[in-house]
C-alpha positions as CSV (number, residue, x, y, z in Angstrom):
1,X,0.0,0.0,0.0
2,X,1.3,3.7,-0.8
3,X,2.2,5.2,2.4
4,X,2.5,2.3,4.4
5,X,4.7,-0.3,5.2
6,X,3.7,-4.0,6.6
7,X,0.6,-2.4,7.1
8,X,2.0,0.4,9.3
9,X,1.6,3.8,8.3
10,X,4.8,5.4,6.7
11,X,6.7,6.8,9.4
12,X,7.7,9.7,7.0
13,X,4.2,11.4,6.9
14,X,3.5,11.3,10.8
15,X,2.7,14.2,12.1
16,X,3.8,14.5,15.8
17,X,3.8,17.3,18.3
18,X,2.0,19.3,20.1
19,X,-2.0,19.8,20.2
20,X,-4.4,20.4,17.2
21,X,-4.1,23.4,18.2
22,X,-0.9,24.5,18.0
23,X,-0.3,22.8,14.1
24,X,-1.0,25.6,11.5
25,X,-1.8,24.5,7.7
26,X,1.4,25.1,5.3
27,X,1.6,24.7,1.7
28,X,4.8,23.3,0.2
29,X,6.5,22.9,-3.3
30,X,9.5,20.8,-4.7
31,X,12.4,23.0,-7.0
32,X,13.2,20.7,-10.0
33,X,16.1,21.5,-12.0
34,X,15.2,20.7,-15.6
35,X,18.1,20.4,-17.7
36,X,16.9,19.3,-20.9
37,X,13.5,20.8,-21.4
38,X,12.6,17.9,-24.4
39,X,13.7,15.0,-22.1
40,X,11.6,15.8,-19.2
41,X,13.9,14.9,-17.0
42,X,14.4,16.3,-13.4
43,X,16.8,16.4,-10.2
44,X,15.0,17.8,-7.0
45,X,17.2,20.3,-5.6
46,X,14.9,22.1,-3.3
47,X,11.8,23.0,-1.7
48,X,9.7,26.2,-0.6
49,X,7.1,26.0,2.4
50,X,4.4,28.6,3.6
51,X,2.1,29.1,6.2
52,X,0.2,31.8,6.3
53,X,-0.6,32.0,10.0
54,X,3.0,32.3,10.4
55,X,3.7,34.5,7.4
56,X,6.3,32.1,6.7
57,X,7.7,31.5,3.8
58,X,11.4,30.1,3.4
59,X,13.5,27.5,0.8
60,X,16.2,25.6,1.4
61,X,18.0,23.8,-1.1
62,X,20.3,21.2,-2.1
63,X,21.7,20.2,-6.0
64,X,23.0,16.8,-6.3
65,X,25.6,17.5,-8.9
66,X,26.6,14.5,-9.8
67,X,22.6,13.5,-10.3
68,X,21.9,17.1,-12.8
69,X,25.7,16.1,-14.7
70,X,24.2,12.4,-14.9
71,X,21.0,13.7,-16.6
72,X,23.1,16.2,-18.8
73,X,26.7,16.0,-18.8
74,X,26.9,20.3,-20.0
75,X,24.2,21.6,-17.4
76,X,25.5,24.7,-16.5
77,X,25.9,24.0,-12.7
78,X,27.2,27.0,-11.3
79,X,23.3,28.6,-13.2
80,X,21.5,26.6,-11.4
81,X,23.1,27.2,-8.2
82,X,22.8,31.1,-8.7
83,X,18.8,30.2,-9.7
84,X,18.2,28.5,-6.7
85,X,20.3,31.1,-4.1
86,X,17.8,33.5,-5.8
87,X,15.4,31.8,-4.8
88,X,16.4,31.5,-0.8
89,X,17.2,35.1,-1.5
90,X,12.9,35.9,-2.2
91,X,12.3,33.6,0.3
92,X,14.5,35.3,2.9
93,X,12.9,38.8,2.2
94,X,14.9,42.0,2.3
95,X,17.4,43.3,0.0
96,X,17.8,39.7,-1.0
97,X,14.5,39.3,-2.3
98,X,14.8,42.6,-5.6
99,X,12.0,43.7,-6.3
100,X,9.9,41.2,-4.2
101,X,11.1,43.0,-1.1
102,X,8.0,44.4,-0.5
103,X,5.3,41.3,-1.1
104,X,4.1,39.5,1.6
105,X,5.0,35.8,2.4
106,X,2.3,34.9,0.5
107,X,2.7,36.7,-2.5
108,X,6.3,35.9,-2.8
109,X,5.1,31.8,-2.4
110,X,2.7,32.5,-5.3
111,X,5.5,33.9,-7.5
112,X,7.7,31.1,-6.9
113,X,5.6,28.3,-7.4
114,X,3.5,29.7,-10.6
115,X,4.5,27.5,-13.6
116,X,8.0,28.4,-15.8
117,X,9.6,26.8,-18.3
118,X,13.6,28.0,-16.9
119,X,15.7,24.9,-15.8
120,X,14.9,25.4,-12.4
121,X,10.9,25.0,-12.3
122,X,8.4,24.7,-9.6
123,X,6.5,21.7,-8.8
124,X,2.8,21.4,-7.4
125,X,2.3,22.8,-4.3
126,X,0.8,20.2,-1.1
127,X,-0.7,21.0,1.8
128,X,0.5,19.9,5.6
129,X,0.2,20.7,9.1
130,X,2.7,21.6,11.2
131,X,4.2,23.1,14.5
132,X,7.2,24.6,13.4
133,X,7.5,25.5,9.4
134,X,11.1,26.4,9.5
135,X,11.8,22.8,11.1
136,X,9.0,21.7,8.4
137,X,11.4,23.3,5.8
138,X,14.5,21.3,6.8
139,X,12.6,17.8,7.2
140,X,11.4,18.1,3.3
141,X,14.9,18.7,2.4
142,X,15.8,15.6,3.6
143,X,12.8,13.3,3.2
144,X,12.2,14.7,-0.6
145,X,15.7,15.9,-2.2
146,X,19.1,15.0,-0.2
């Protein structure tokens, strides 16, 4: 069964802490570096989580660059590392952010997940619960990418 094993829930997509209460619904989204648009083929190298009741939004990100060289041997790695620092850098708000400076958490979210054909792309966004969305962040890092 999908999301189990020997009948036991997966362990991966527990949510534990504190009470009901004190979870807040987030929104999350994979970065997928597309190297060759006409192949389809992808290497998760990051992901971007929001809550709203926390007016959270944050990315952290990893590139496997043995996995993008694997998929095309020419990627140009150190363009997709400056993609995906820009990213953490809208994320992270302030002068980092350009011209995104002044958006909301939420807004900035939106603009990073909508839909681009660049090698470093978006994927769908989920939905969660959670105590701690900065801890959420690091946990999808390293259940979905590293």
């Amino acid at each position: 069964m999908s999301g189990q094993r020997g009948g036991r829930p997966d362990d991966r997509h527990i949510i534990r802490g504190g009470p009901a209460s004190d979870r807040h619904v987030f929104e999350y989204a994979l970065l997928r570096v597309v190297p060759r648009i006409e192949r389809g083929e992808c290497v998760n190298a990051g992901v971007l989580v929001y809550c709203r009741a926390t007016a959270y939004v944050g990315a952290r990100t990893h590139l496997d660059e043995a996995r993008l060289l694997a998929l095309d041997p020419e990627a140009d790695v150190p363009g997709v590392r400056a993609a995906l620092r820009a990213v953490e850098g809208v994320c992270a708000g302030g002068e980092a952010a350009g011209q995104a400076a002044g958006d909301d958490a939420g807004r900035r979210f939106r603009w990073l997940i909508a839909p681009r054909s660049t090698i470093v792309q978006p994927g769908p966004a989920h939905t969660g619960l959670t105590t701690d969305p900065a801890a959420e962040t690091e946990r999808l890092l390293d259940l979905l990418v590293r």
